[in-house]
DRENGUMI-180454 format. One record per residue (C-alpha): residue in three letters; y, x negated, z negated; residue number from 0. Coordinates in nm, 2 decimals. Layout:
N
{rec ALA,{Y,X,Z},NUM} ...
***
This chain:
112
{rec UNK,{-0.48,-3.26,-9.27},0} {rec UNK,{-0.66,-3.59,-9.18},1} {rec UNK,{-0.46,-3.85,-9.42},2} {rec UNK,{-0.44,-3.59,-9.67},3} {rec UNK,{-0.66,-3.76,-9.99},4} {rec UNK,{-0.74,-3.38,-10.14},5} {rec UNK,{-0.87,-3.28,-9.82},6} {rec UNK,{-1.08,-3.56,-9.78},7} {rec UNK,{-1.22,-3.50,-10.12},8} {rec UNK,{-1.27,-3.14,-10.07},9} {rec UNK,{-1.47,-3.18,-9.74},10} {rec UNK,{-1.68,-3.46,-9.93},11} {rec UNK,{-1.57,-3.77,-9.74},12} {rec UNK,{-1.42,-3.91,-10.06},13} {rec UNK,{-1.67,-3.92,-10.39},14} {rec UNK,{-1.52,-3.71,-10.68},15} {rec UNK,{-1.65,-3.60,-10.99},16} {rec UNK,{-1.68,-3.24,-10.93},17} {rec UNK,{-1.65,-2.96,-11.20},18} {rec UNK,{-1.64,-2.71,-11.01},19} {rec UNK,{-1.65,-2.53,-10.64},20} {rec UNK,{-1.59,-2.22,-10.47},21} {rec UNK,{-1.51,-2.07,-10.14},22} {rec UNK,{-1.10,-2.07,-10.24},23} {rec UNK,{-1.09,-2.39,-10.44},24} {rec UNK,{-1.25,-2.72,-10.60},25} {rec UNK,{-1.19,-2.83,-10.93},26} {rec UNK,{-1.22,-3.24,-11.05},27} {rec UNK,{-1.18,-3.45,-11.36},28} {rec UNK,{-0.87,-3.74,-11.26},29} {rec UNK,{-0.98,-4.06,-11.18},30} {rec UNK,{-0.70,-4.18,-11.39},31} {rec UNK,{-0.69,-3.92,-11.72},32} {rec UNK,{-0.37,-3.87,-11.89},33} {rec UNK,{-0.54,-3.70,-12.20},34} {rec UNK,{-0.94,-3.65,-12.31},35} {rec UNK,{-0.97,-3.38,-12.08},36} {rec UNK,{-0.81,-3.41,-11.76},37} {rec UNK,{-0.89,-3.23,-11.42},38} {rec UNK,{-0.75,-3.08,-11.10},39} {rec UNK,{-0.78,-2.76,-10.94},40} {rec UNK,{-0.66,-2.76,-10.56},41} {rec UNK,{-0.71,-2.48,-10.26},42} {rec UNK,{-0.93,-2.57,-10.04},43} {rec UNK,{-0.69,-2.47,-9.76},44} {rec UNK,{-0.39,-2.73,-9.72},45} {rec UNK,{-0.11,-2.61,-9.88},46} {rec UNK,{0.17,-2.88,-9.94},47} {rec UNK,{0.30,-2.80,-10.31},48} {rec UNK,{0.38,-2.44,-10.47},49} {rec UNK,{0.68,-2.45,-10.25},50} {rec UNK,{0.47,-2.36,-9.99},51} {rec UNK,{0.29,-2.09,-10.12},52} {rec UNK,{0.39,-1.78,-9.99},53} {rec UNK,{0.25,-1.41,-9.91},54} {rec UNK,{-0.02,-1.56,-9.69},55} {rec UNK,{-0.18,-1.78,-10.00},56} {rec UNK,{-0.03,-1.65,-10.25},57} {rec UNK,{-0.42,-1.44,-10.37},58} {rec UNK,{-0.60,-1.80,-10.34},59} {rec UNK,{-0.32,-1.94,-10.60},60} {rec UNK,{-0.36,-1.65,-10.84},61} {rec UNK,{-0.81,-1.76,-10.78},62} {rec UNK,{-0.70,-2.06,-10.87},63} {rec UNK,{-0.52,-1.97,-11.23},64} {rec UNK,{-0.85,-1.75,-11.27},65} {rec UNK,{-1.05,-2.06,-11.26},66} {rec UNK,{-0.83,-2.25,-11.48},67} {rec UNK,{-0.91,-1.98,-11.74},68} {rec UNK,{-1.24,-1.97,-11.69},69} {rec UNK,{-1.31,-2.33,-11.72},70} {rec UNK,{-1.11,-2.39,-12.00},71} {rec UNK,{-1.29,-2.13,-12.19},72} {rec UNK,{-1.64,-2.29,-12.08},73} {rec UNK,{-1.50,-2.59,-12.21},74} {rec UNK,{-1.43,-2.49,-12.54},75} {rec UNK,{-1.05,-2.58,-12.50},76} {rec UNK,{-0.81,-2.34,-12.73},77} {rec UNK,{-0.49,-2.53,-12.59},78} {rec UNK,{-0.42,-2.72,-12.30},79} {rec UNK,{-0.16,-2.77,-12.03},80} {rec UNK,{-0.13,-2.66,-11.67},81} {rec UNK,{0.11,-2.94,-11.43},82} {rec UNK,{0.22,-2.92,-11.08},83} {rec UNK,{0.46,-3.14,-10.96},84} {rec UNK,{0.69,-3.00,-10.65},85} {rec UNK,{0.82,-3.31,-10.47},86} {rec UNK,{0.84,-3.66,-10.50},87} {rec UNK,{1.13,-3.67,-10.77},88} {rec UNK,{0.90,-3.46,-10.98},89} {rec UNK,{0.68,-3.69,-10.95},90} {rec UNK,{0.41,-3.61,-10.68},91} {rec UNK,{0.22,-3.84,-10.51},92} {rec UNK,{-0.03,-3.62,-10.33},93} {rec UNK,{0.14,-3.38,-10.10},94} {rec UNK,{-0.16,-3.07,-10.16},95} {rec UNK,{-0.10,-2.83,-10.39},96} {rec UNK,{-0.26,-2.94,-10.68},97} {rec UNK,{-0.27,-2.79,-11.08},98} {rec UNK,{-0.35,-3.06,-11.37},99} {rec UNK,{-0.51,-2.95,-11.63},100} {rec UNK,{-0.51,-3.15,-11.98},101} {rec UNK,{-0.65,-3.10,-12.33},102} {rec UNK,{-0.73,-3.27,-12.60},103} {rec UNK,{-0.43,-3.46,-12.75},104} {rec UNK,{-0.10,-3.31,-12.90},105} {rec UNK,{0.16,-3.25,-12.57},106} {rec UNK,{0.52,-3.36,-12.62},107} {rec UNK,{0.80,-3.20,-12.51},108} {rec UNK,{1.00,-3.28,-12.25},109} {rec UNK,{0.75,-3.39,-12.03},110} {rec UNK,{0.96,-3.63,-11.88},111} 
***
């Protein structure tokens, strides 16, 4: 999408401090971290939220859980938290799919 700010990231027209990329997804720490270790994981592909994920994209979501995994374990984190907020009362603000990750502080619950 051409206004979307994950896409432009993703295709490199916006600077991001990239932790990881593959052919599925890109992983990068928040610009604005809610604990020490904050990033994102999104698809590469535009898909709007998890309500949009469907038969057709459902493999590159289940990637993208992979990756969580694997770069929580290469970053030494034993417990963290994985966010996605569906919609703007939940509190989105980017409209592509997107999964938080964050680490390194005690998480309270609820969230909200």
């Amino acid at each position: 999408m051409n206004d979307c700010l994950f896409c432009k990231i993703v295709a490199g027209e916006i600077p991001s401090n990239k932790l990881y990329e593959d052919d599925l997804c890109y992983a990068f720490y928040d610009i604005d971290p809610q604990a020490p270790t904050h990033f994102l994981v999104v698809p590469k592909a535009h898909i709007p939220s998890v309500a949009g994920v469907d038969e057709s994209n459902q493999a590159t979501v289940g990637h993208i859980f992979t990756v969580i995994a694997k770069l929580a374990k290469e970053l030494g984190l034993d417990s963290f938290r994985v966010v996605s907020n569906i919609g703007e009362q939940a509190g989105q603000s980017v409209f592509h799919l997107h999964f938080h990750v964050l680490s390194g502080r005690d998480m309270t619950w609820p969230p909200g």
